[in-house]
LUMBA-439015 format. One line per 10 residues: number of its first residue (from 1); for each residue x, y, z of C-alpha. Coordinates in steps of 0.02 Angstrom, whole numbers. Each point is the difference from the previous one (the first is absolute). Layout:
BEGIN
NUM> X Y Z | ...
! end
This chain:
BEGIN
1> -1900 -2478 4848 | 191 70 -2 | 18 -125 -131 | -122 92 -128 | 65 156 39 | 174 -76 -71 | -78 -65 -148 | -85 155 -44 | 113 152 53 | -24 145 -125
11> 214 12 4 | 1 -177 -72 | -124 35 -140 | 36 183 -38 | 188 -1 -50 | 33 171 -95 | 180 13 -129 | 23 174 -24 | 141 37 -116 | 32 -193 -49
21> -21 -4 -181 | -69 -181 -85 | 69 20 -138 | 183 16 -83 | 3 73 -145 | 167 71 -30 | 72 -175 -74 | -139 10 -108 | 30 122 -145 | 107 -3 -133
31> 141 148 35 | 40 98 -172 | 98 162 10 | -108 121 102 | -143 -79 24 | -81 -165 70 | -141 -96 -95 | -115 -113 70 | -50 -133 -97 | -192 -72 19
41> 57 -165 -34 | 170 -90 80 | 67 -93 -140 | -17 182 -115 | 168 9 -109 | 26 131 -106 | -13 -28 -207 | 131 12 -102 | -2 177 -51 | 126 132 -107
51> -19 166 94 | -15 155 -105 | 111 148 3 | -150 121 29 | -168 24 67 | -142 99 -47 | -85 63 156 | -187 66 -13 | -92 86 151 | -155 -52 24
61> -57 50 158 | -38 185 39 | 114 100 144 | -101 43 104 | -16 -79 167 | 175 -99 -11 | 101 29 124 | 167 118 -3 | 131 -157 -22 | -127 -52 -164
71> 14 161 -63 | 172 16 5 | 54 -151 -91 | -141 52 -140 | 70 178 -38 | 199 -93 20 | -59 -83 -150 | -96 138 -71 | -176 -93 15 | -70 161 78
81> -66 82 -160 | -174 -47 -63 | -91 -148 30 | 45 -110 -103 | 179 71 -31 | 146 -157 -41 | 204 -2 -8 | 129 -88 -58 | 84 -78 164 | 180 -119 14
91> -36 -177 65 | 128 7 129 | -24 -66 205 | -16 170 55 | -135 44 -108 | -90 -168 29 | 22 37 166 | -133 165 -13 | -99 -80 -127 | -52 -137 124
101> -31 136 140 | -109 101 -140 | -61 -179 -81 | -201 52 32 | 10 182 -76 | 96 -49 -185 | -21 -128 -137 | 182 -38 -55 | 23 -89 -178 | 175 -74 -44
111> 73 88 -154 | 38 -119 -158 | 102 33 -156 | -94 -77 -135 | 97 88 -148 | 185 -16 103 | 64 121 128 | -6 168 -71 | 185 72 -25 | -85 177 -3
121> -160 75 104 | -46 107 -161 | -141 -99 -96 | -80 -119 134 | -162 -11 76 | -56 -83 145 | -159 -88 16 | -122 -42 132 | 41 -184 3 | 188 20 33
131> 55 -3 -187 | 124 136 -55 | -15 11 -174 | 150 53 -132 | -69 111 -126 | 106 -31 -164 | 45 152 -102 | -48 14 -168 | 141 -52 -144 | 5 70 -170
141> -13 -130 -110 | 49 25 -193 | -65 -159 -43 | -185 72 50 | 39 135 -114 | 79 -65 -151 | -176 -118 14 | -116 152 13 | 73 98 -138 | -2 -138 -113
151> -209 -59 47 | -45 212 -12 | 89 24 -188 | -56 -192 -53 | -81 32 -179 | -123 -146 49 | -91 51 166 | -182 35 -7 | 21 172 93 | -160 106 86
161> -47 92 -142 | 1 -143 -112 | -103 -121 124 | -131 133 24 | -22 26 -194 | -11 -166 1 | -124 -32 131 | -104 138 -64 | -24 -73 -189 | -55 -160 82
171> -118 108 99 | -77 51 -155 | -8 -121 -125 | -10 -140 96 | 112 -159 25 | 17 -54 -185 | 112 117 -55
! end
């Protein structure tokens, strides 16, 4: 009978761990400057990639309800405004660093130059999709106007009043005329 009571003791087959963990993580993630990501998959390498210079950062999450630390980092970057407010944001560590911490709250799209980096801010418009357009000025162009001239003065030209006299004798006596 003692030798049941062996096989069976509740110390045996109860064994609690408190405060062992399973599993290691922290040899896991890939370490970029101030922040730590996870990968789902092991073999994950990153594609090759150009980084922009900027981002433009949307909020799309309301403000109420986040907590203080949230909050702070939003109105740092001047997401506090309305709803759906954006800025213009440097794509340096530091700023990564409280982008990833605010990652759930903002939609962040990487800036592009499509037309070349603007030299000056005056005449450029930035889209929703990232693009910041260059809008050309307008040139005077003699050319144009040398052409213009020449086609209003042209001896030739069938001009309004002409066409609608025209039009209107067809109109009247017919198409054999």
């Amino acid at each position: 009978m003692s030798g049941l009571l062996k096989i069976f003791s509740p110390s045996v087959l109860f064994k609690r761990n408190l405060g062992k963990r399973y599993y290691k993580w922290h040899d896991e993630g890939i370490q970029y400057p101030c922040f730590k990501y996870y990968p789902r998959h092991p073999e994950f390498k990153d594609p090759p990639y150009e980084p922009t210079k900027l981002f433009r950062v949307e909020r799309i999450k309301p403000l109420k309800g986040l907590p203080y630390w949230e909050k702070n980092i939003l109105k740092e970057f001047k997401l506090d405004g309305k709803k759906n407010s954006y800025n213009v944001i440097k794509n340096i560590p530091e700023n990564n660093g409280r982008l990833w911490k605010i990652k759930h709250l903002i939609k962040i799209t990487p800036i592009t130059f499509p037309n070349g980096f603007p030299t000056d801010t005056n005449g450029t418009y930035l889209k929703e999709n990232g693009e910041l357009e260059v809008v050309q000025k307008l040139q005077f162009q003699e050319e144009k106007l040398k052409i213009t001239d020449q086609f209003i003065n042209d001896k030739k030209k069938l001009d309004g009043d002409t066409l609608r006299r025209n039009s209107r004798l067809k109109w009247l006596t017919g198409w054999e005329c």
